[in-house]
N, C-alpha and C positions, 0 to 999 in steps of 0.2 A: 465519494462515499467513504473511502480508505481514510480520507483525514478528517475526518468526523467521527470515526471511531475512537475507543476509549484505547488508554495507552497498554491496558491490559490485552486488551484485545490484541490489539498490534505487536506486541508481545508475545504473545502463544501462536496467532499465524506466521511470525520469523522463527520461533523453535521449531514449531509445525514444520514450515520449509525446509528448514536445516535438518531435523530428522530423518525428511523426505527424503533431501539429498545425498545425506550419510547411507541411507539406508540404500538405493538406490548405487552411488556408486561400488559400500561394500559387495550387493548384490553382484555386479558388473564384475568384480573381483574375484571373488566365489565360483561364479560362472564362468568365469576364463581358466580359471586352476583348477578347476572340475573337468575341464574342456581336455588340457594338459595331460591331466591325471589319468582319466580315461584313454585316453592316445596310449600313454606308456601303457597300461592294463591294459590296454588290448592286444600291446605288443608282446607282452607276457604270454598272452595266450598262444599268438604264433610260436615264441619261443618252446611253450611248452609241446605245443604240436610237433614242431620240428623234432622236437626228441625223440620223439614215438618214430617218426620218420628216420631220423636215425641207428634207432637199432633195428629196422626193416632193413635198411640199407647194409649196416655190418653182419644180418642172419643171412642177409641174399647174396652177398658178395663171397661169402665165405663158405657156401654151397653151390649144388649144382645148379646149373652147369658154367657155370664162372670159375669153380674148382673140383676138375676131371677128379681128384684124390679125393674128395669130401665124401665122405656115408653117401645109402641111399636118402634119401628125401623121406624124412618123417612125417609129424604134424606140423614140423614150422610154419610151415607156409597159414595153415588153418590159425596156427597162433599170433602172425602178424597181420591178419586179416580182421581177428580178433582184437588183436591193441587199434590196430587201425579204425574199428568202428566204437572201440572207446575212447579215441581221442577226438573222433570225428565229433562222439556224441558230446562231449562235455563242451565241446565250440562250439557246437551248432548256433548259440545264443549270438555270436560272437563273428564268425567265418562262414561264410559260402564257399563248401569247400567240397558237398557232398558229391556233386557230381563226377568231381578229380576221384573222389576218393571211392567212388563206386567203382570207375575203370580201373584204378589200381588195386581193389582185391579181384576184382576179374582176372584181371593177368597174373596175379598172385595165386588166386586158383588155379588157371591153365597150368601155370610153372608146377605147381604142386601136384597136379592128377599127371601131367605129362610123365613121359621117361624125360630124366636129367638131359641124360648123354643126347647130342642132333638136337638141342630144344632154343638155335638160336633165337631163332626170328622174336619166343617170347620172351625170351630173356633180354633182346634191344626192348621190345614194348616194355617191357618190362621197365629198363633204366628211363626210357623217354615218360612213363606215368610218372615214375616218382620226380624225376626232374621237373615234372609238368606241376607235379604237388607242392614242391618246395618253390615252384614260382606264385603261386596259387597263394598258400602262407603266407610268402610277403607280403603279398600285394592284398590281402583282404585283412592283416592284421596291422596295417601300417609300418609294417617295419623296411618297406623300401622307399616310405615316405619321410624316416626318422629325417631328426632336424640335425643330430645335435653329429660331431664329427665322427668322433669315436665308433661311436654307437652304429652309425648309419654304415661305416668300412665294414665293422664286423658284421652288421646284419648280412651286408651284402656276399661275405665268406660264405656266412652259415646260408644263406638263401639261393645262392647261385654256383659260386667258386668250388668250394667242397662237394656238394651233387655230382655236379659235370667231372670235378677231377677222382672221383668215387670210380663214378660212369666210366670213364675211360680209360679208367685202372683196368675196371672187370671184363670191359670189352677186350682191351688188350691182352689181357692173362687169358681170355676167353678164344680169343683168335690162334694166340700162339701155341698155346698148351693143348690145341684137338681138340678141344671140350667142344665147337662145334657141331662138331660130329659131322660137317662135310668136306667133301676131298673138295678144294680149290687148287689151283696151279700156285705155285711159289713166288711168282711174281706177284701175282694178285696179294698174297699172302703178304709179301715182302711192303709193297704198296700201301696197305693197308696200314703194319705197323708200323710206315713212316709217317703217313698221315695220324697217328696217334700218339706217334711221339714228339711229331711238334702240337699237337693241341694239350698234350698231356706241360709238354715243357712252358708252352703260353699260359696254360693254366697255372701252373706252380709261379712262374713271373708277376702274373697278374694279382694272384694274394698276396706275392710279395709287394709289390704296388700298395695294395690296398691295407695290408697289415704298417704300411709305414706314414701313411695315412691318417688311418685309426691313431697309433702312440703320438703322429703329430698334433691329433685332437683329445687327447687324453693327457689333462694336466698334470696328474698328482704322479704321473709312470708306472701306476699298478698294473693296467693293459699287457704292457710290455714284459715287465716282469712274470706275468702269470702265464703267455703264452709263447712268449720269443725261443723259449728250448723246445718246447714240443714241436712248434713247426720248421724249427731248425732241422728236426731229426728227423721229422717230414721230409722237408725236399732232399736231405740228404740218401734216406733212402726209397725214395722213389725217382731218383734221379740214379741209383744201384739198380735199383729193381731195373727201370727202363732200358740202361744200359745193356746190363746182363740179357735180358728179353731180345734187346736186338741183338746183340751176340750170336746170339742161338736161333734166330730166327733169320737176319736178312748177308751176317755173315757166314752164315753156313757152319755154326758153333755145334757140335755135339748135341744129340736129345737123349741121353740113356738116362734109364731110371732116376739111378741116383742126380744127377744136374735136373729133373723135372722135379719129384723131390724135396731139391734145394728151393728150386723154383719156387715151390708151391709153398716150402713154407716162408719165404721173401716175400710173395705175396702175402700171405695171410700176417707179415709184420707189416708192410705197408698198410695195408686196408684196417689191422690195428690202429695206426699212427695216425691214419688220419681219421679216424673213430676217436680218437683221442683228443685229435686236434680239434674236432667238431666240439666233442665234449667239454674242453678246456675253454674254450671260446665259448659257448653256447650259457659255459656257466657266469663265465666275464660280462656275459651279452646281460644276463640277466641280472648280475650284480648291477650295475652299471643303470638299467632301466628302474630297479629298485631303488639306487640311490637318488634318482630324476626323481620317484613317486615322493620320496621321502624328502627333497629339498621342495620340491612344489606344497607337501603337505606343512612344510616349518616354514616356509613364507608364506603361505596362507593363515598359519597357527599367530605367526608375528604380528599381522598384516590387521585383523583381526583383532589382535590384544591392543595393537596402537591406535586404531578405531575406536576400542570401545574405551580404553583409555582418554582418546582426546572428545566421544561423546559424552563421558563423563565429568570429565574438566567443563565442559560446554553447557552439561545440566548444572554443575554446580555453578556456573558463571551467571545461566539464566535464574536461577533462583537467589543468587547474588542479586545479579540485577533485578529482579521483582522485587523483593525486599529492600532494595536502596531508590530506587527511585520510582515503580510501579506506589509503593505503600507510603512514601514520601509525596509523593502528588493526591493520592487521595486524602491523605490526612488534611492538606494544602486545601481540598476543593472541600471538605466536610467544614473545614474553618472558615473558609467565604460562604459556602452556605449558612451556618451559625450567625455569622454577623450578617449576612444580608437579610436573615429574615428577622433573628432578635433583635438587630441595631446596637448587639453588645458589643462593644471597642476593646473592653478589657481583657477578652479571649487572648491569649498564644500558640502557636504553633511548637516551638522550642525545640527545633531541625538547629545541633552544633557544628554539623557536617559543613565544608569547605568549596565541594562542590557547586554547581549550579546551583542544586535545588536550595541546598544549605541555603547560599547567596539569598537566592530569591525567596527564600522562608524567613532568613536575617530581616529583608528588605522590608516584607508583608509584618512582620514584628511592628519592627520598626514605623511603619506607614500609620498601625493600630495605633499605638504608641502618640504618634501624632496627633491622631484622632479622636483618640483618649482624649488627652489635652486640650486640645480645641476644645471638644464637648463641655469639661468641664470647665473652661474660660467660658463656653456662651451661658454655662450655667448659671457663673458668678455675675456675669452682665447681666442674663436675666434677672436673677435677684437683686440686683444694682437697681433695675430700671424701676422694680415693681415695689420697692423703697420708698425710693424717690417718688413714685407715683402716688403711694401712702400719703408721702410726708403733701405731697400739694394737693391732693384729693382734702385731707385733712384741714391746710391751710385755707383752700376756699369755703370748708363747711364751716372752719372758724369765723371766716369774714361774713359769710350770710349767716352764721349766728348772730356775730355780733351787730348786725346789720338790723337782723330783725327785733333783735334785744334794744337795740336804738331807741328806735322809732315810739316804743311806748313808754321805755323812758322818761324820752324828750316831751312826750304829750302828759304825762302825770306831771315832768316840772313847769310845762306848761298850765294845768292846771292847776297845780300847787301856788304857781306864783298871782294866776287870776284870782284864786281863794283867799290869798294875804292881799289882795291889792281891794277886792271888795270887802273886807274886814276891815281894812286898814283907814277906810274913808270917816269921815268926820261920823256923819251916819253909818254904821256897819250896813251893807246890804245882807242879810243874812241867806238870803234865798239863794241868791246867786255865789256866795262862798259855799252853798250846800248842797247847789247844784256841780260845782266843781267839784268837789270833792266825790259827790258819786259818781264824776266821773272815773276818776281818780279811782275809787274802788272797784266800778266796770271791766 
C-alpha cells in the first residue's frame, strides 16, 4: 500500500514522523530537566526549613536551661512554635514533616510553661526533636539524596553534623554549668563530660571530613572561600570552649562567678559561631542549588533553541524538497497525461535542473522530440503514399477511359470505311453506305 502512494503523500507522512520524533524526544528532554529542576526546588525548600530550624536552635541554646545566666523565659518559646508552624505551613505542599514538627512545639511548649532551672529531661527532648527535624528535612526534601559532591557534603553539615554538634554543645554547657538543676555525684558528672567531649571532638573531625569533601567537589573554590574562616573559628573555639569546660569540670578547675560568667559567655560565642557557620553554609548550600536550577534551566533554554533550530532548517529542507522534486514529478505525470490522452508530441516539460529528475525530464524531452519526428516523417509518407495513389488511381481511369473511348472509335472508322467501300462500287449501294453512316451517327 506504502508504494502505491503518491510521492506527496510519502512526503508529509516522513515530516509527520520526524516531527513526531522531534517532538517526542524534545519532550523526553523537558521532562528530564523538569525532573532535575524540581529535585533542586525541592531541596530549596528544605534548605529554607532548615533556617527556621536554625534560629529555634540558636533562641533554645542560648536560654534556659542550656544557659543558667539567660533571663527568665519569655514568649520565645510561643515565638518559635510560631515560625515553626510557618514554616511547616509553607512545605506542607512539599515535606511530610508535620508529625516531627508537632512533637517539637510540644516540647517547645513544655520548655516554655516549665521553670527553666531542673528542666533537663525536656530540654534532652527537646535537642532529640529538633535533631529528629533536621533528619526529617533531608530526607523528605531530597537533600541527603543530592547527587552532586559539593552540594551533598554540605547538605549533610547543615542536616546532621551541625544539629548534633549544636546538641552537644548545649548538653555539655547544660551538665557542667548546674543548669540541670540535679545533684549527680562528680564522677558521674565527670563521665558524662568525657563522653561529650569526644562526641563533641568526633563531631568537629567529621565536618572537617566532610567540609574537605565538599571544596574537593566544588570546582570553581567559592565553597571554600565563603566558609573555610568561619569554621576555622568554629573548631577553634569550641575546641577552647571544651577545653576550658573540662578544666573546670573533670579537673577540679575553680567554679566562681566570674569563670562561670566567662563560661557563659564562651558559650554564647560558640553557639554564635556555629549559628554562623550554619548560616554561612546554608547560604552556600543554596547559592549552589540555585546555580544547578539555573544551569539545568540554560541547557534546557539551549537544548531547545537548537531543536527548533534544526526543526526549522528541516522544514525549510522539506519544503525545499516538495518544491524540487514533489512539483517536478507532478508536472512530469500532467505531461504524460497530456500526451497520452491528446497524442500531442510537441508538449515540453523544460525541467534545466541536473538532478535526477532534471535527467529524466531531459530524457522525456528528448523521447517527445523523437516522436515529434517520427510523426511527422509517417506523415510525409502518408502523403507520399496517398500521391502516388492519385497519380495510378488516375493512370488506370485514364486507361479505361481511353479504353472505352476506343472501342467507338474503332467502330465509326469501321463504319466509315464500309460507307466509302459501298460508295466506292461501280454501282454505289447507296442503302448500305446510309445505313453505315447512321451508324456512325448512333
Amino acid at each position: 500500500m506504502f508504494r502505491n502512494l503518491r510521492t506527496s503523500t510519502k512526503l508529509t507522512l516522513l515530516c509527520a514522523m520526524f516531527i513526531i520524533s522531534i517532538a517526542a524526544t524534545t519532550y523526553s528532554l523537558v521532562a528530564e530537566k523538569q525532573i532535575a529542576i524540581a529535585f533542586a526546588r525541592k531541596e530549596l525548600i528544605g534548605s529554607k526549613f532548615l533556617e527556621t530550624l536554625r534560629s529555634i536552635y540558636d533562641a533554645a541554646l542560648i536560654g534556659r536551661p542550656f544557659n543558667p545566666l539567660a533571663p527568665e523565659p519569655d514568649a520565645s518559646a510561643h515565638k518559635m512554635v510560631e515560625a515553626l508552624t510557618t514554616a511547616q505551613s509553607d512545605a506542607a505542599f512539599a515535606l511530610h514533616t508535620r508529625e516531627v514538627v508537632l512533637d517539637l512545639s510540644s516540647a517547645l511548649s513544655r520548655l516554655g510553661s516549665n521553670h527553666p532551672v531542673g528542666d533537663s529531661t525536656n530540654a534532652i527532648e527537646l535537642l532529640a526533636k529538633m535533631q529528629q527535624l533536621a533528619s526529617r528535612i533531608g530526607d523528605e526534601s531530597n537533600l541527603t539524596l543530592d547527587t552532586d559532591l559539593d552540594t551533598y557534603y554540605l547538605q549533610n553539615i547543615l542536616v546532621e553534623q551541625l544539629p548534633k554538634l549544636l546538641g552537644r554543645l548545649g548538653e555539655l554547657h547544660m551538665v557542667t554549668s548546674g543548669a540541670a538543676g540535679v545533684a549527680t555525684p562528680p564522677n558521674e558528672t565527670n563521665a558524662h563530660v568525657l563522653v561529650l567531649e569526644g562526641l563533641i571532638e568526633s563531631g568537629t573531625s567529621e565536618i572537617k571530613n566532610k567540609l574537605t569533601a565538599a571544596y574537593r567537589g566544588n570546582a570553581d573554590g567559592g565553597l571554600k572561600r565563603a566558609v573555610d574562616s568561619t569554621y576555622a573559628s568554629l573548631f577553634s573555639s569550641t575546641d577552647a570552649f571544651v577545653a576550658r569546660t573540662k578544666a573546670g569540670s573533670v579537673n577540679g578547675g575553680a567554679t566562681t562567678e566570674t569563670n562561670s560568667a566567662a563560661l557563659e559567655r564562651e558559650y554564647e560565642a560558640v553557639v554564635g559561631l556555629a549559628n554562623r557557620a550554619w548560616t554561612v553554609s546554608q547560604s552556600q548550600l543554596d547559592r549552589l542549588l540555585q546555580l544547578r536550577i539555573d544551569m539545568f534551566l540554560t541547557k534546557m533554554s539551549l537544548s531547545l533553541a537548537m531543536t527548533g533550530v534544526l526543526v526549522g532548517l528541516s522544514i525549510v529542507i522539506a519544503v525545499m524538497t516538495y518544491r524540487h522534486i514533489v512539483r517536478p514529478l507532478e508536472g512530469l505525470e500532467n505531461v504524460v497525461s497530456m500526451v497520452r490522452e491528446t497524442k500531442n508530441y510537441d508538449v515540453r516539460i523544460h525541467d534545466n535542473t541536473t538532478n535526477e529528475i532534471g535527467r529524466l525530464a531531459s530524457g522525456f524531452d528528448e523521447m517527445l522530440a523523437e516522436l515529434a519526428s517520427a510523426r511527422d516523417r509517417e506523415r510525409l509518407e502518408q502523403a507520399e503514399r496517398a500521391r502516388v495513389a492519385r497519380l495510378v488511381t488516375a493512370g488506370e481511369l485514364s486507361a479505361a477511359i481511353a479504353h472505352e473511348v476506343k472501342q467507338p472509335l474503332a467502330a465509326m472508322v469501321s463504319q466509315g470505311n464500309a460507307a466509302l467501300r459501298w460508295l466506292g462500287r461501280s454501282t454505289p449501294d447507296l442503302d448500305e453506305a446510309r445505313a453505315a453512316l447512321q451508324k456512325i451517327v448512333n
